[in-house]
N, C-alpha and C positions, 0 to 999 in steps of 0.2 A: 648852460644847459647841463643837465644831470646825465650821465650815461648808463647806459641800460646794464646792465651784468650778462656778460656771454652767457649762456645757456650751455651749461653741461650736459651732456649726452648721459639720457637715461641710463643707468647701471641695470645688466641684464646677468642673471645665473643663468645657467642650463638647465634651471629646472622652470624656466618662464617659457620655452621654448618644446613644446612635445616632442619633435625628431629628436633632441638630446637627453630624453628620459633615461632609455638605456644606458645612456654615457654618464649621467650623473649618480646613476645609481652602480655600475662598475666602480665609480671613480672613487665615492663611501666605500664599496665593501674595501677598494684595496688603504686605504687609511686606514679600516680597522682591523687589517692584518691576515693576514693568507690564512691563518686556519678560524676566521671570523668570515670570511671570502669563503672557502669549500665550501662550510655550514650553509651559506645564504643560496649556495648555487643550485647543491641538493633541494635547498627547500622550493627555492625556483622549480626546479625541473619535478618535484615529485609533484605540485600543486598545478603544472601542465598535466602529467599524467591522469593525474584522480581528477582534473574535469574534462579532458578533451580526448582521453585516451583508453581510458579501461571501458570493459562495457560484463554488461549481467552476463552470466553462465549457473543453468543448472547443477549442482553436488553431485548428484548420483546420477548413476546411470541408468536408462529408460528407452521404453520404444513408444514411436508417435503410432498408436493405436487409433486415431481417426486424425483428417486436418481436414477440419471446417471451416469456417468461410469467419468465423469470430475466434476460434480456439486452436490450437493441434490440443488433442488430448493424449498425455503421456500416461504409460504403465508401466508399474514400478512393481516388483514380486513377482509373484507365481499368476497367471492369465487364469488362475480358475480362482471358483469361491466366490463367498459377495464378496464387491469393493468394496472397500471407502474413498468415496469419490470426495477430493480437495478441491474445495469450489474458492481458488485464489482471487484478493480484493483485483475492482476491473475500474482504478482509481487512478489509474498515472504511472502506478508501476508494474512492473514484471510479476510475476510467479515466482521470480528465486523467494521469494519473503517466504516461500513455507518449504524452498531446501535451498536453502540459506551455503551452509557451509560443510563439509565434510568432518561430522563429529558435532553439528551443528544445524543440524535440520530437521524440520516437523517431520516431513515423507520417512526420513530415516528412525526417527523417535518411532512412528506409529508402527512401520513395519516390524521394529525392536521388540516391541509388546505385542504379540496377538495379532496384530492384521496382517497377514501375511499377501494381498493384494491392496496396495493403493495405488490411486488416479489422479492426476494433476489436471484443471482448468487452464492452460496454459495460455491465456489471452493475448489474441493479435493484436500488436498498434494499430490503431484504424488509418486507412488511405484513405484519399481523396474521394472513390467509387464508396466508401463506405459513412459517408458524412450523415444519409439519413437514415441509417438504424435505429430502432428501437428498442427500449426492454422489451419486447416481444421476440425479437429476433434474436437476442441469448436467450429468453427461456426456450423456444423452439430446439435451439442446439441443445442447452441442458438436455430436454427431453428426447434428443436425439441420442445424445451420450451414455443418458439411464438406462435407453433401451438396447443399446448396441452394449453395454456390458451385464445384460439378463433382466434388466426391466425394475431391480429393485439395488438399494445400496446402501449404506452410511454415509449420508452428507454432513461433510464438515464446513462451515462457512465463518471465512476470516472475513471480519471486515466488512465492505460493502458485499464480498461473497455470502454473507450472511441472509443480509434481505435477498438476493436470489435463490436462496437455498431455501429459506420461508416461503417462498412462494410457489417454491416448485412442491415444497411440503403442503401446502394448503389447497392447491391444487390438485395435484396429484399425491393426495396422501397415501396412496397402495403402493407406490413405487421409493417410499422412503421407512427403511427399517429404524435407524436410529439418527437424531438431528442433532447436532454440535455447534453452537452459533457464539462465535469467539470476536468479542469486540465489533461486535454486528448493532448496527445503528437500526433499532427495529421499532420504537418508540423516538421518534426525535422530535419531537417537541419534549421529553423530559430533562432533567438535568439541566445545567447552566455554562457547556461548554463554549469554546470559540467559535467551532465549526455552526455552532447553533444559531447563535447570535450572528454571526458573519451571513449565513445564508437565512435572517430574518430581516436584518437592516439593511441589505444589499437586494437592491430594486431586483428584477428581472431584467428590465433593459441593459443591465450591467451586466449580466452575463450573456447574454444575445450578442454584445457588442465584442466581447471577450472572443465569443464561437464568429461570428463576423470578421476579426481580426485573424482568424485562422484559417478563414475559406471553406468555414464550414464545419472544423471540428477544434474541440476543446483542446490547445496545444499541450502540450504535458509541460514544457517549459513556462503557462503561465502559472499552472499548479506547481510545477515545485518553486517558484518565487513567491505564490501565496503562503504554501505553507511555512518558504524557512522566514518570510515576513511574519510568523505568530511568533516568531521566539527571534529577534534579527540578531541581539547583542551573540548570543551563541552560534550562531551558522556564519557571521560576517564577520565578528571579534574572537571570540575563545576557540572556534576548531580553527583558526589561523594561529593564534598562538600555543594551542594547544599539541599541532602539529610539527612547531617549528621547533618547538622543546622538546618535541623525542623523535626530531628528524634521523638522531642516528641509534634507534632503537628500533632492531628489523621486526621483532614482536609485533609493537606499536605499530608501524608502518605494514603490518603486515593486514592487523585486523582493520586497520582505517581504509587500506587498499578495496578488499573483501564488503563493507560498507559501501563506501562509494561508488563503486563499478555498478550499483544497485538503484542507489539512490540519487547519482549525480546523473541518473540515465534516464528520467520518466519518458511513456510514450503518450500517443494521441488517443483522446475520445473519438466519437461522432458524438456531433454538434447536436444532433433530434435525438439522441440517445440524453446526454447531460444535462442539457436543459428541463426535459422530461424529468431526471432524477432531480434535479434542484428545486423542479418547483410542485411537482407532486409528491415525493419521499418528503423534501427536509422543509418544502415550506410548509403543506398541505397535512404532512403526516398523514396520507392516505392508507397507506397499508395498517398500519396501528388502527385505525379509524375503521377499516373492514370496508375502503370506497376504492381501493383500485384495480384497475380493469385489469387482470394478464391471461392472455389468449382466449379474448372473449369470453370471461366471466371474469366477475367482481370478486375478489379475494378474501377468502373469511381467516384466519388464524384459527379462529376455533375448530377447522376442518384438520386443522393439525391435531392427531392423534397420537403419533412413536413417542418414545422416550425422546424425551428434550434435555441437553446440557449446555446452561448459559455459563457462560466466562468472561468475566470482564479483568480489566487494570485497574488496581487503586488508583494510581494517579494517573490514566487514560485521561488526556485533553483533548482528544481526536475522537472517539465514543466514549462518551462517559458511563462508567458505571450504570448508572440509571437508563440510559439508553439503552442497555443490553438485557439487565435483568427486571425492567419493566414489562420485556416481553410474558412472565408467569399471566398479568395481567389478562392477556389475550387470547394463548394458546389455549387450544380444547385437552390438550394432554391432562390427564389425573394429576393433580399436585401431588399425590407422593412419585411420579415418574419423571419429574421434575427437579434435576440437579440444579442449583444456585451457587456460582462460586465465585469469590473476588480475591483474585491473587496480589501479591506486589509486581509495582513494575507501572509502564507505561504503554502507551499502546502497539509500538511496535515488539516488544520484550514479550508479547502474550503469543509471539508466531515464531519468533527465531531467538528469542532472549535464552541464552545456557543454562541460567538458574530455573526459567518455567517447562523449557523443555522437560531437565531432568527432574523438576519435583511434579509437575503436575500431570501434561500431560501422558506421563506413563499409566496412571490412572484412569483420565480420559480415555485412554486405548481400549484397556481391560473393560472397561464400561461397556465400549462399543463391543465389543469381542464377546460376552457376557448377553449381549440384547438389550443395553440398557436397566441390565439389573444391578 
């Protein structure tokens, strides 16, 4: 009879074993040498910090001049004179995107120039009590805000602040002197971006389930996993190594910090507010179209009169160029009152970027300050 061969007991590392991760990855850095070790530790500890530990802060300083049930609305300058009211995007994130940084911020640019009073849309994360909100119930505030700072203003709309800032313009066009609509998705059916396609091929039931998985509101942690899913090699490969290579560059680590505490921070929608947006804005294109209802009337663009100034990003993948400046199409404004501009940059660059700051919207200001001439 032939005998069997003992059986060798399976060879294990410490890294087949999860409770010994830790252990296996001390045990690499110290092989490759105590100041290969610092390096790795720092990069440990700053990459806890920038996702678990910083969080948004406004630049300047301000007073919460109403706190509404969606917004606190902050005042920035001198409390007299028309505002310009900052209608920040109500997408996932904060309001710092328009005062971003000290030496680095919209609020601070516009005041530089000419406007000596500006207003921040300061958007609450929605709770629980707030899951069934509607775009009705921020325009309500809008026009609470309008009137509580004298009934007329220059609206600036980043973003998704955009189409609310159109609407509050087409609606109440007496109450808007001059309109600024910066990377504002107003037209989305045109163009060929991600965001377009993402919310034409993706059912509705897909996002009902998304708002479902929330308990009723759209979580901001599913949105910033969609978004850094548009670009993954860069959010999950290159800003880790990109980090790790100038771990000991305070600069570097200064402005990544200043970022993140921003962007690694999204909050909550309401769930009947998003969905509303996803499937009347981006699938229906109702507002371009002159079909959507806000506060019991149907919405024309062409009831929009003030000076209008469109602003897009060349390479914006998030509102495309055509998204923004298709609005001429729509607006009743006179074409020659009618600014069209496409700067460099991408879409966040058009709100806190250094270079648009300082070249463009300095002009932008004087525009408004001027009345749109």
């Amino acid at each position: 009879m032939s005998k069997t061969a003992p059986v060798k007991p399976a060879k294990h590392t410490l890294t087949s074993v999860p409770a010994f991760w830790p252990m296996a990855m001390a045990a690499s850095m110290f092989e490759a040498g105590t100041d290969m070790l610092a390096k790795n530790v720092k990069f440990v500890e700053e990459e806890i910090k920038i996702h678990d530990e910083l969080r948004p802060a406004l630049a300047t300083p301000n007073q919460v001049r109403l706190d509404l049930r969606t917004m606190k609305l902050r005042e920035y300058g001198k409390p007299e004179g028309l505002a310009t009211l900052v209608v920040a995007p109500y997408a996932g994130h904060t309001a710092v995107i328009a005062d971003y940084h000290d030496g680095q911020s919209l609020v601070q640019t516009l005041l530089a120039n000419g406007l000596g009073r500006v207003v921040l849309t300061d958007w609450k994360p929605a709770t629980a009590d707030m899951k069934d909100l509607e775009v009705d119930n921020y325009l309500a505030e809008m026009v609470v805000a309008i009137d509580d700072l004298g009934g007329r203003v220059n609206l600036v709309g980043l973003c998704q602040g955009g189409w609310v800032s159109a609407m509050i313009a087409a609606r109440f066009p007496e109450k808007v002197n001059t309109l600024v609509l910066a990377g504002a998705p107003i037209d989305t059916d045109a163009g060929d971006g991600p965001i377009k396609r993402m919310a034409h091929q993706s059912p509705m039931s897909f996002y009902r389930e998304l708002v479902g998985l929330g308990g009723g509101l759209m979580q901001g942690k599913f949105m910033l996993q969609g978004w850094k899913n548009m670009n993954p090699e860069q959010h999950y490969v290159q800003d880790q190594i990109d980090l790790y290579e100038h771990i000991d560059d305070p600069a570097y680590i200064s402005k990544e910090e200043t970022f993140s505490s921003w962007y690694e921070n999204p909050i909550d929608l309401p769930g009947r507010w998003y969905l509303q947006v996803i499937e009347q804005l981006f699938k229906q294109n109702r507002l371009a179209k002159g079909k959507f209802v806000g506060l019991g009337r149907r919405l024309d663009l062409h009831d929009i009169t003030c000076p209008v100034y469109l602003l897009a990003g060349a390479s914006d993948d998030i509102t495309t160029p055509e998204q923004v400046l298709d609005a001429v199409k729509y607006i009743g404004t006179p074409k020659d009152r009618i600014v069209q501009e496409t700067v460099p940059g991408g879409h966040i660059g058009l709100f806190m970027g250094a270079r648009t700051l300082k070249e463009h919207w300095p002009r932008i200001s004087g525009w408004m300050s001027a009345g749109g001439k």
